[in-house]
HTML snippet that shows the backbone in 3Dmol.js (N, CA, C, O; Angstrom):
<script src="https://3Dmol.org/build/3Dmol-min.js"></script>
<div id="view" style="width:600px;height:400px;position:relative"></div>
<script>
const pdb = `
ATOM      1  N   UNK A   1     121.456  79.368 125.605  1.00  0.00           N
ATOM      2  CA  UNK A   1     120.974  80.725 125.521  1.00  0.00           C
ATOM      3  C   UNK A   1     120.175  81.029 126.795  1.00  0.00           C
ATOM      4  O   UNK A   1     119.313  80.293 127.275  1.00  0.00           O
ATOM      5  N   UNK A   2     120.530  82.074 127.222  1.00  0.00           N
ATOM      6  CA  UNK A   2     119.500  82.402 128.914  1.00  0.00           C
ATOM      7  C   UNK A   2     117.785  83.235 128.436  1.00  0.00           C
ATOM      8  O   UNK A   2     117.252  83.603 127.389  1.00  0.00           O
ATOM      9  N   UNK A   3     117.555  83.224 129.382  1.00  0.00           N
ATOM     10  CA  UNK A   3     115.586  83.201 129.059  1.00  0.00           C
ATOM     11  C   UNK A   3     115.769  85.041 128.728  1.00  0.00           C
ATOM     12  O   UNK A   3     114.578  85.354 128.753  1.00  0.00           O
ATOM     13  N   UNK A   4     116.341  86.024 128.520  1.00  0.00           N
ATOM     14  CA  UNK A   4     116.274  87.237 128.621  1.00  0.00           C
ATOM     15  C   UNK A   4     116.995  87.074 126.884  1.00  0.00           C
ATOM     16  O   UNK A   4     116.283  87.718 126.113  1.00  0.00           O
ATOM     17  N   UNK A   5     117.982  86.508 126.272  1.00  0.00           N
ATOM     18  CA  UNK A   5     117.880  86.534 125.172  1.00  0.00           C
ATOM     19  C   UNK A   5     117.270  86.045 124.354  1.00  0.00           C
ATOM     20  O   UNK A   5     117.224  86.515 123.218  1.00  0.00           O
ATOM     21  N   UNK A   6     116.500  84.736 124.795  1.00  0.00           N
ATOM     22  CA  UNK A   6     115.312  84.386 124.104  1.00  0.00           C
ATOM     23  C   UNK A   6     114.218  85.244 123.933  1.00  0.00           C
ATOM     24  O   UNK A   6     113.563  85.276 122.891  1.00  0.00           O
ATOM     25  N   UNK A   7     114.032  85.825 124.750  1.00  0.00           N
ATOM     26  CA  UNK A   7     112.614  86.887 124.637  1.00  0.00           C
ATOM     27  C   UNK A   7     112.994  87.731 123.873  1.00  0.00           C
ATOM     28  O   UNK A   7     112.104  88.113 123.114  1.00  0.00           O
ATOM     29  N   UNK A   8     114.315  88.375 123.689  1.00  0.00           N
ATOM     30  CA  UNK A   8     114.613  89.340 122.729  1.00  0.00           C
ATOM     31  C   UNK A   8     114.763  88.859 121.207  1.00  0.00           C
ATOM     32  O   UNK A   8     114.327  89.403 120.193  1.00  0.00           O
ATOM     33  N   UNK A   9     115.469  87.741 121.338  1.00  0.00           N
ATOM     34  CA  UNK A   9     115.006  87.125 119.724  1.00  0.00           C
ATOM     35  C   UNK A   9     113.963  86.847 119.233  1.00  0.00           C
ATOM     36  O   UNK A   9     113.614  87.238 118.119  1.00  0.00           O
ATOM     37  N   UNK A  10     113.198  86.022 120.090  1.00  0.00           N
ATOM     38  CA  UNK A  10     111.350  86.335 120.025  1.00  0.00           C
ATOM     39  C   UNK A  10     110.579  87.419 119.729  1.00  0.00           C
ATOM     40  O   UNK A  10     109.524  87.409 119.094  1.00  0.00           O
ATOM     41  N   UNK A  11     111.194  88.445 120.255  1.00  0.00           N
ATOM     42  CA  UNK A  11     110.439  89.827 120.087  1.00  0.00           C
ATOM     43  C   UNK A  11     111.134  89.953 118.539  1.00  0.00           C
ATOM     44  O   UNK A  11     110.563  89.831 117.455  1.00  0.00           O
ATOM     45  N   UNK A  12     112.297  90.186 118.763  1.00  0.00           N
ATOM     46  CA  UNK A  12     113.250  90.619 117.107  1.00  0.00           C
ATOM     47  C   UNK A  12     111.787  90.078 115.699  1.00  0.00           C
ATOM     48  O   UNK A  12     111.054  90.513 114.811  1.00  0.00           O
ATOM     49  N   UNK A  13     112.214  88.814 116.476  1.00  0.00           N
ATOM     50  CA  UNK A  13     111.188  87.113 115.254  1.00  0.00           C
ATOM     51  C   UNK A  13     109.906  87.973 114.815  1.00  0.00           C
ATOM     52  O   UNK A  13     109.737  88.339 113.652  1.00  0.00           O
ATOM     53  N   UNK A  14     108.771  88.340 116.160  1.00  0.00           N
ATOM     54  CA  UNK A  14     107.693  88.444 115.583  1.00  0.00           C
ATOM     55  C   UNK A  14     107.660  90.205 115.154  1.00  0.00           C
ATOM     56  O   UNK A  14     106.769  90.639 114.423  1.00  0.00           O
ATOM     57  N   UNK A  15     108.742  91.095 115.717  1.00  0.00           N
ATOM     58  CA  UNK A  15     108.652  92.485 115.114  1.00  0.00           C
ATOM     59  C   UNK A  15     109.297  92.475 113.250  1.00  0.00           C
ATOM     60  O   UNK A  15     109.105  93.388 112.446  1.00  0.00           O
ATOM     61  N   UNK A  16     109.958  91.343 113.015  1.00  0.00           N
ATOM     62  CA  UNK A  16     110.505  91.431 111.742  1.00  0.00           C
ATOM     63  C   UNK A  16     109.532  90.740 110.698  1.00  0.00           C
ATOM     64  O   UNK A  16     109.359  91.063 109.523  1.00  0.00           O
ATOM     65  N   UNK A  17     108.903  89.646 111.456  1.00  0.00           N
ATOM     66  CA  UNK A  17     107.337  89.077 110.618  1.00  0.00           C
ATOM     67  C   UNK A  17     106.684  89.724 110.194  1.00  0.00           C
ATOM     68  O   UNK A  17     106.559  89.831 108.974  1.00  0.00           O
ATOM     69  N   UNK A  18     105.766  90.658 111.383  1.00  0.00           N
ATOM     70  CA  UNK A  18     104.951  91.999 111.599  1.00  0.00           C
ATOM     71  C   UNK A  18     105.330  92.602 110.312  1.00  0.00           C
ATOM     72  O   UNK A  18     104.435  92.503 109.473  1.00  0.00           O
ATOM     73  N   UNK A  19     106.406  93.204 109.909  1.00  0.00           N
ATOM     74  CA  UNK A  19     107.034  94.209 108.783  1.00  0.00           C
ATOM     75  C   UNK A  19     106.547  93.643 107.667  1.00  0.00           C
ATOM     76  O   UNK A  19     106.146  94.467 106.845  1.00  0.00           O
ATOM     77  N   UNK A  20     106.397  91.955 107.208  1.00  0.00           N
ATOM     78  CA  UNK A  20     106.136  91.731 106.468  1.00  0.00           C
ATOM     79  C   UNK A  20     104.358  91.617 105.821  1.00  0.00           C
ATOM     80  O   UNK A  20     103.805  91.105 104.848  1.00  0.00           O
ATOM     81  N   UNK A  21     103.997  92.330 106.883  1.00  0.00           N
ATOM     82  CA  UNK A  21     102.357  92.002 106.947  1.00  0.00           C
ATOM     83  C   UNK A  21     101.746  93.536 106.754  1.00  0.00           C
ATOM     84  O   UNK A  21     101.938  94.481 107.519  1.00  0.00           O
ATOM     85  N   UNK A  22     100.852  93.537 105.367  1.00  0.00           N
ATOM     86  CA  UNK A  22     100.142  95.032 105.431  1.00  0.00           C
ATOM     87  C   UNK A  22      98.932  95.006 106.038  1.00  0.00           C
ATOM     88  O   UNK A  22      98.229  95.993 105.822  1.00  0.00           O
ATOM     89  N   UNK A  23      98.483  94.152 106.741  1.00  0.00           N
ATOM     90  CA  UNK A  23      96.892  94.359 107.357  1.00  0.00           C
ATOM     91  C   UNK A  23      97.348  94.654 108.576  1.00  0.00           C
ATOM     92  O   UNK A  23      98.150  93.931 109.167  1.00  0.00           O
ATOM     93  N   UNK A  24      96.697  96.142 109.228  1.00  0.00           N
ATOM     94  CA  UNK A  24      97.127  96.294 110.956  1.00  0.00           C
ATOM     95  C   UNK A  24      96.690  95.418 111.629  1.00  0.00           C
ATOM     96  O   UNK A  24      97.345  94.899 112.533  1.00  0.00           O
ATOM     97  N   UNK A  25      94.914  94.917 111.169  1.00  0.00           N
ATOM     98  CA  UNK A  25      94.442  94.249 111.952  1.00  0.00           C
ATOM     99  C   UNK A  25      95.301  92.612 112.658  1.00  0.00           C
ATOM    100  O   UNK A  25      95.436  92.141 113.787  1.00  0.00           O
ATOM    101  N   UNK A  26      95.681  92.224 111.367  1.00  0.00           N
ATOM    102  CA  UNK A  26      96.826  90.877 111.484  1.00  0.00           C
ATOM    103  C   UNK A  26      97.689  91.392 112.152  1.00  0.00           C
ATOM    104  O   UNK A  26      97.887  90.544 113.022  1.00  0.00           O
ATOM    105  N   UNK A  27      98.713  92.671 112.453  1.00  0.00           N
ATOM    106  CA  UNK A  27     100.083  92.816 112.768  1.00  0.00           C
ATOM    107  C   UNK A  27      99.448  92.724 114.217  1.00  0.00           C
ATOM    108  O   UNK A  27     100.144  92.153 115.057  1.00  0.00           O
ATOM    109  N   UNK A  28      98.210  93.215 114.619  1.00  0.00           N
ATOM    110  CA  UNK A  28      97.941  93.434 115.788  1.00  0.00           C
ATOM    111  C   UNK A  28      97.736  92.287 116.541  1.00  0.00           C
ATOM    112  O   UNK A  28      97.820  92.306 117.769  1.00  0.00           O
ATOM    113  N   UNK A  29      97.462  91.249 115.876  1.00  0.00           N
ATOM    114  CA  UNK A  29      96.517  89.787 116.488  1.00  0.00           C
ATOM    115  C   UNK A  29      98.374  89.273 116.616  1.00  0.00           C
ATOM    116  O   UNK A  29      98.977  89.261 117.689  1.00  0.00           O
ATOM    117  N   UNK A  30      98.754  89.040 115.796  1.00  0.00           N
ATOM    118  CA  UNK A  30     100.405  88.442 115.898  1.00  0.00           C
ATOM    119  C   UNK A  30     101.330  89.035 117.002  1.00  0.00           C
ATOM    120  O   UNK A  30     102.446  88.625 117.323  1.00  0.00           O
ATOM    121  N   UNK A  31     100.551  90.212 117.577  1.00  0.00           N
ATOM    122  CA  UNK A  31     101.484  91.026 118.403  1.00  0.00           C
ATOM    123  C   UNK A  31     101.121  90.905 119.395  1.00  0.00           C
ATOM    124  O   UNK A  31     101.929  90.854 120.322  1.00  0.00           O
ATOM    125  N   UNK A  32      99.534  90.792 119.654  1.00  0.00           N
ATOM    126  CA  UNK A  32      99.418  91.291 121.037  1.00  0.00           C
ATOM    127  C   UNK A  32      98.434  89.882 121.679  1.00  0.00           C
ATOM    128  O   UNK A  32      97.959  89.838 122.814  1.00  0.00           O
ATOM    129  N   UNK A  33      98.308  88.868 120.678  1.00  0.00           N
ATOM    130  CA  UNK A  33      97.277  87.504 120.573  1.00  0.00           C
ATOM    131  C   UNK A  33      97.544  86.236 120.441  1.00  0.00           C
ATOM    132  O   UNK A  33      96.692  85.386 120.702  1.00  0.00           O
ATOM    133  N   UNK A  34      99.040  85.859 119.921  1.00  0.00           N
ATOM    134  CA  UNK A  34     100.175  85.119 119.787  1.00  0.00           C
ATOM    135  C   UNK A  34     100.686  84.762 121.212  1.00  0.00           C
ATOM    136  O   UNK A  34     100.385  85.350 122.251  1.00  0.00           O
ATOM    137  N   UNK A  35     101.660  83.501 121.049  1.00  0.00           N
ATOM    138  CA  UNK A  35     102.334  83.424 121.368  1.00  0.00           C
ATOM    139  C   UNK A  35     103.359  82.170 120.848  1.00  0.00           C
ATOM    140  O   UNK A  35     102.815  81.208 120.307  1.00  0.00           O
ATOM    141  N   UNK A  36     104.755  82.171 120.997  1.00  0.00           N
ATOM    142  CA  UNK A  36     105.663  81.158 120.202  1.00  0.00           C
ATOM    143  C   UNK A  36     105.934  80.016 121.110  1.00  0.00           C
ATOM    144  O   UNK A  36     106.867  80.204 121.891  1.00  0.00           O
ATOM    145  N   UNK A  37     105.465  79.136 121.165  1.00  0.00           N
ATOM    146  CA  UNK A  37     106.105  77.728 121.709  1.00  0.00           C
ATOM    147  C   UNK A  37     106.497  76.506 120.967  1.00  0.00           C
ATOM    148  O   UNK A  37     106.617  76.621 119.747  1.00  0.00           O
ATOM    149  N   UNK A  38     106.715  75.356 121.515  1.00  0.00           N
ATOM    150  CA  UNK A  38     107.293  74.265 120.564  1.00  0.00           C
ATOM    151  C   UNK A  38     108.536  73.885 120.783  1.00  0.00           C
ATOM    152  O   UNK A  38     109.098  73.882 121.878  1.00  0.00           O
ATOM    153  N   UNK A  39     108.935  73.595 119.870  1.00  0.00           N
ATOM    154  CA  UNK A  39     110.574  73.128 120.060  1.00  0.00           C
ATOM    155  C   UNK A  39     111.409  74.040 119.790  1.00  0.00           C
ATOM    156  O   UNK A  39     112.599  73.770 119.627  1.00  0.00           O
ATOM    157  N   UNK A  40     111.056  74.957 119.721  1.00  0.00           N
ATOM    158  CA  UNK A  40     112.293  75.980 119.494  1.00  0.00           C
ATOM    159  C   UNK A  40     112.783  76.622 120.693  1.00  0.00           C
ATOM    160  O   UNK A  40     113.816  77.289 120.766  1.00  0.00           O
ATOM    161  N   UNK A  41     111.928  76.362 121.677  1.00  0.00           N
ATOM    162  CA  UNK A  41     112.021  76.748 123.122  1.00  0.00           C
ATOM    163  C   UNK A  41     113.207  76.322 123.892  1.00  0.00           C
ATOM    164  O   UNK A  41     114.012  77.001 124.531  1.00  0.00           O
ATOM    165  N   UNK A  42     113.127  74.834 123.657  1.00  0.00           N
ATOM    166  CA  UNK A  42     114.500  73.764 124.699  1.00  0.00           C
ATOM    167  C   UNK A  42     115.476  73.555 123.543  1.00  0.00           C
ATOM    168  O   UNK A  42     116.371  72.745 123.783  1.00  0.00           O
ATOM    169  N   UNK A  43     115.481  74.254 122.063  1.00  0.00           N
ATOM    170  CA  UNK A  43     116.505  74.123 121.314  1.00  0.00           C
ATOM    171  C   UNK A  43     117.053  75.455 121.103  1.00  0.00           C
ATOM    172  O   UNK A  43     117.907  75.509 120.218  1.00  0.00           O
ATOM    173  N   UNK A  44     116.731  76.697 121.785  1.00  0.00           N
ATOM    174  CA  UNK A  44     117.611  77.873 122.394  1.00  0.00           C
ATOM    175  C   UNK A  44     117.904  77.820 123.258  1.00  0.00           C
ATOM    176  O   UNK A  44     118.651  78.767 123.503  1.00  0.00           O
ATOM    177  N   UNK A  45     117.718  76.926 124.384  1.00  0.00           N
ATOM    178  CA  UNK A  45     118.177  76.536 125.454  1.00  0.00           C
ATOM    179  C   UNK A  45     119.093  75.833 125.323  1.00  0.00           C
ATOM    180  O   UNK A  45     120.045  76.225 125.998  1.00  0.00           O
ATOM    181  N   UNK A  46     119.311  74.844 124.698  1.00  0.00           N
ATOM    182  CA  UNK A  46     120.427  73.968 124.467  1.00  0.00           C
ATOM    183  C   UNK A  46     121.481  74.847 123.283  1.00  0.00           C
ATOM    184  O   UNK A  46     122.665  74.649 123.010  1.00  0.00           O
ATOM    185  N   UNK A  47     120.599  75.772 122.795  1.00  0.00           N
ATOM    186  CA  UNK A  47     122.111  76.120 121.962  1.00  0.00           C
ATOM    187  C   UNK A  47     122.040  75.302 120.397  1.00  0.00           C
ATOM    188  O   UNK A  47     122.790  75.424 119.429  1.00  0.00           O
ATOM    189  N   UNK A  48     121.050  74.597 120.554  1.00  0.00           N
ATOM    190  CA  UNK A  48     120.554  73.921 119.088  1.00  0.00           C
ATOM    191  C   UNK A  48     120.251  74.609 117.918  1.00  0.00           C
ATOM    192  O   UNK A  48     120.124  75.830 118.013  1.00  0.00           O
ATOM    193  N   UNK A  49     120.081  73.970 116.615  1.00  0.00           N
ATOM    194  CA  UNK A  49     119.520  74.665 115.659  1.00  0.00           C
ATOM    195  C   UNK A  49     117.653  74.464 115.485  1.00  0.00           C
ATOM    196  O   UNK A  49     116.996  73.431 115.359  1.00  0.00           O
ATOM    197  N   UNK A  50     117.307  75.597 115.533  1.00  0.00           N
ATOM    198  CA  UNK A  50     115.996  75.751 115.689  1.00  0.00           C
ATOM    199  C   UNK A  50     115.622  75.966 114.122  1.00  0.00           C
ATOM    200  O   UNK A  50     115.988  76.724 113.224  1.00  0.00           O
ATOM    201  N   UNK A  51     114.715  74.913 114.266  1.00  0.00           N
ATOM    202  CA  UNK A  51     113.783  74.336 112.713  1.00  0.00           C
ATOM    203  C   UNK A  51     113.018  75.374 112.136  1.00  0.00           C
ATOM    204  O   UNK A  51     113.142  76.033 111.104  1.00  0.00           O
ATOM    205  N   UNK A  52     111.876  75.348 113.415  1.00  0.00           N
ATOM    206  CA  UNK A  52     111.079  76.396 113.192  1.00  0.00           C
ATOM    207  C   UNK A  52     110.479  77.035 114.473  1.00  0.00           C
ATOM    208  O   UNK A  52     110.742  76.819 115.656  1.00  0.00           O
ATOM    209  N   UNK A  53     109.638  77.843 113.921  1.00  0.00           N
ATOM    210  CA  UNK A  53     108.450  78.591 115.017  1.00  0.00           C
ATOM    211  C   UNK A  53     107.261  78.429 115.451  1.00  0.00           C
ATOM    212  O   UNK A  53     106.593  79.153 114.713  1.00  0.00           O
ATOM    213  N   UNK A  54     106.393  77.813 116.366  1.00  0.00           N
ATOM    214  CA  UNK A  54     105.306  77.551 116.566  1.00  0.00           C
ATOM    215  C   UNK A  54     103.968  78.962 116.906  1.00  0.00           C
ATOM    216  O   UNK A  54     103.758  79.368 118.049  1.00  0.00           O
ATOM    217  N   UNK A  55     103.476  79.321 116.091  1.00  0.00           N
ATOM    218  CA  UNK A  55     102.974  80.448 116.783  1.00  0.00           C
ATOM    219  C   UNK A  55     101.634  79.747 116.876  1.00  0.00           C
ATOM    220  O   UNK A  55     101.187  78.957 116.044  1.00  0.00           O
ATOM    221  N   UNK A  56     101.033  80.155 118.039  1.00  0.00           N
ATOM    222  CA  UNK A  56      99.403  79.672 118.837  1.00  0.00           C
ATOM    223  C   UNK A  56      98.960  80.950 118.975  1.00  0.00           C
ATOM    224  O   UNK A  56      99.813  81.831 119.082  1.00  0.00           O
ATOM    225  N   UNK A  57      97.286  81.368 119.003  1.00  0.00           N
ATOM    226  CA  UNK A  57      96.475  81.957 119.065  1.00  0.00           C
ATOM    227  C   UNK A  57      95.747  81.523 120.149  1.00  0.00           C
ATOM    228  O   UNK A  57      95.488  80.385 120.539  1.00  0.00           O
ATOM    229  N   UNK A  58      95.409  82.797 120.648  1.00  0.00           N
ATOM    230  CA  UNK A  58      94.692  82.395 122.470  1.00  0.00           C
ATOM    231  C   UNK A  58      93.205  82.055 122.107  1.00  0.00           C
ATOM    232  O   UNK A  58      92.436  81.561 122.931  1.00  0.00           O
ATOM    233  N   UNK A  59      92.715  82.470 120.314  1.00  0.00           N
ATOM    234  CA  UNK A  59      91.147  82.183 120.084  1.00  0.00           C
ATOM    235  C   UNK A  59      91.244  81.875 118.312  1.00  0.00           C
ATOM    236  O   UNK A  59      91.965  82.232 117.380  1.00  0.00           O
ATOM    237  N   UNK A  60      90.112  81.039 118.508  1.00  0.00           N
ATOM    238  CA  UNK A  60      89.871  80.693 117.241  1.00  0.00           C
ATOM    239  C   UNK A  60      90.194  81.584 116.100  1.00  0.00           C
ATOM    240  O   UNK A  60      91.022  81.425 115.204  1.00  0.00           O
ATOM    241  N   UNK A  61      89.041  82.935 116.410  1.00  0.00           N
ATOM    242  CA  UNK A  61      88.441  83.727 115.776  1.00  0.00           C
ATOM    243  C   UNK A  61      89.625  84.741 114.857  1.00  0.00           C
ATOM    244  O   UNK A  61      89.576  85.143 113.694  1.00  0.00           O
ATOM    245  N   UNK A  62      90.573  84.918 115.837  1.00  0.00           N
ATOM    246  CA  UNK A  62      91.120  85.436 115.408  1.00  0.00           C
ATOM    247  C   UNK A  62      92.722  84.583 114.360  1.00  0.00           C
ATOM    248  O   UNK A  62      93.356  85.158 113.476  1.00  0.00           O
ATOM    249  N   UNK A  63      92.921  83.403 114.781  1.00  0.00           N
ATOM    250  CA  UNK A  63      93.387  82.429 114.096  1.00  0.00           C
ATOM    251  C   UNK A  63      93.227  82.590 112.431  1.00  0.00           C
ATOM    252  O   UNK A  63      94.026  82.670 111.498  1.00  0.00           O
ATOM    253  N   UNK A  64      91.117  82.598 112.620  1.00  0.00           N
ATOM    254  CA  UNK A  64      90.554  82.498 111.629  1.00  0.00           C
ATOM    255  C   UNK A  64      91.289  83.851 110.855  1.00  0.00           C
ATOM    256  O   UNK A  64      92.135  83.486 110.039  1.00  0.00           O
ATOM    257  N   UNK A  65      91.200  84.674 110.912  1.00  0.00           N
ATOM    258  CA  UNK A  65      91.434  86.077 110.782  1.00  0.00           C
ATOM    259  C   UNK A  65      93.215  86.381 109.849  1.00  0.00           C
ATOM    260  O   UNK A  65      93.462  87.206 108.970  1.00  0.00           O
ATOM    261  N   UNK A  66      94.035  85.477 110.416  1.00  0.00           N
ATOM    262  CA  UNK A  66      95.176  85.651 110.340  1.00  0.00           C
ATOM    263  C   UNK A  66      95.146  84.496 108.845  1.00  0.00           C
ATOM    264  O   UNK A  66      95.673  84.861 107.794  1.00  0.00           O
ATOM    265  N   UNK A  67      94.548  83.288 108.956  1.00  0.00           N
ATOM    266  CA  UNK A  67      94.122  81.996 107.991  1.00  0.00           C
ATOM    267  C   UNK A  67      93.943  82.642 106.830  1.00  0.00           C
ATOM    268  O   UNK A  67      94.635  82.428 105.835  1.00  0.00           O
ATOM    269  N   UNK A  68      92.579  83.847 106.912  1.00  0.00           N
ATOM    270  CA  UNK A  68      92.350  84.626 105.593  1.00  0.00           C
ATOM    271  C   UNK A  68      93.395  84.986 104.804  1.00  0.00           C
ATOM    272  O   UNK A  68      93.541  84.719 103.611  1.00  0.00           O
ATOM    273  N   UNK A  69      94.213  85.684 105.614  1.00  0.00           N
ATOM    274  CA  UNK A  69      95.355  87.009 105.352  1.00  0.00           C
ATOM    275  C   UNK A  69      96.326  85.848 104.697  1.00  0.00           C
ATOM    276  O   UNK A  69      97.080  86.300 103.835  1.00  0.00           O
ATOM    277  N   UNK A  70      96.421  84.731 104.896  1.00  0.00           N
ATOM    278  CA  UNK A  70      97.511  84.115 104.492  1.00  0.00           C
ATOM    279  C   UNK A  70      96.729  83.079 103.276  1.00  0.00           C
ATOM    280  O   UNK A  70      97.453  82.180 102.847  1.00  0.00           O
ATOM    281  N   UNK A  71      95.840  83.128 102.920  1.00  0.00           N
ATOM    282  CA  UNK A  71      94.877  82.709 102.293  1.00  0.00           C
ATOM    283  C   UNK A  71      95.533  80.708 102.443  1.00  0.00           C
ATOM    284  O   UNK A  71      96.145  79.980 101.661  1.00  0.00           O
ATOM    285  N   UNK A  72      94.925  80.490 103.977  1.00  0.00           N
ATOM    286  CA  UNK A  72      95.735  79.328 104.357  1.00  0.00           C
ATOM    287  C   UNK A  72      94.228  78.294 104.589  1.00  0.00           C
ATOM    288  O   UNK A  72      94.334  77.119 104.939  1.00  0.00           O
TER     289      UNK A  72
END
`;
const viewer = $3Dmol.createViewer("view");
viewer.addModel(pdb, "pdb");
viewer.setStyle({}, {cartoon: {color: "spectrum"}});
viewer.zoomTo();
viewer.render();
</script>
């Protein structure tokens, strides 16, 4: 898969998550505070089957925030 359809499935991934979330404040932290790495990265590259999704938070706080919402 080339790096321009990855970003678009990425985007697709976290705009179809987002839908599933009624707090703005969360849709906003997942949107604009996120980001997806891991193995799903060099296994769209290879054309592999991708397991899962790694999503990271650039801060705790808001981690914390998203933890609530998922009562995790």
């Amino acid at each position: 898969m080339k790096s321009k359809q990855i970003v678009k499935l990425l985007k697709g991934l976290i705009d179809n998550f987002c839908e599933t979330i009624t707090d703005e404040k969360v849709k906003e932290i997942i949107k604009t505070k996120t980001f997806i790495s891991g193995g799903c990265i060099p296994s769209m590259i290879l054309n592999e089957f991708v397991n899962d999704f790694d999503f990271y938070f650039y801060d705790k706080e808001d981690a914390d925030v998203v933890k609530r919402y998922f009562n995790i």
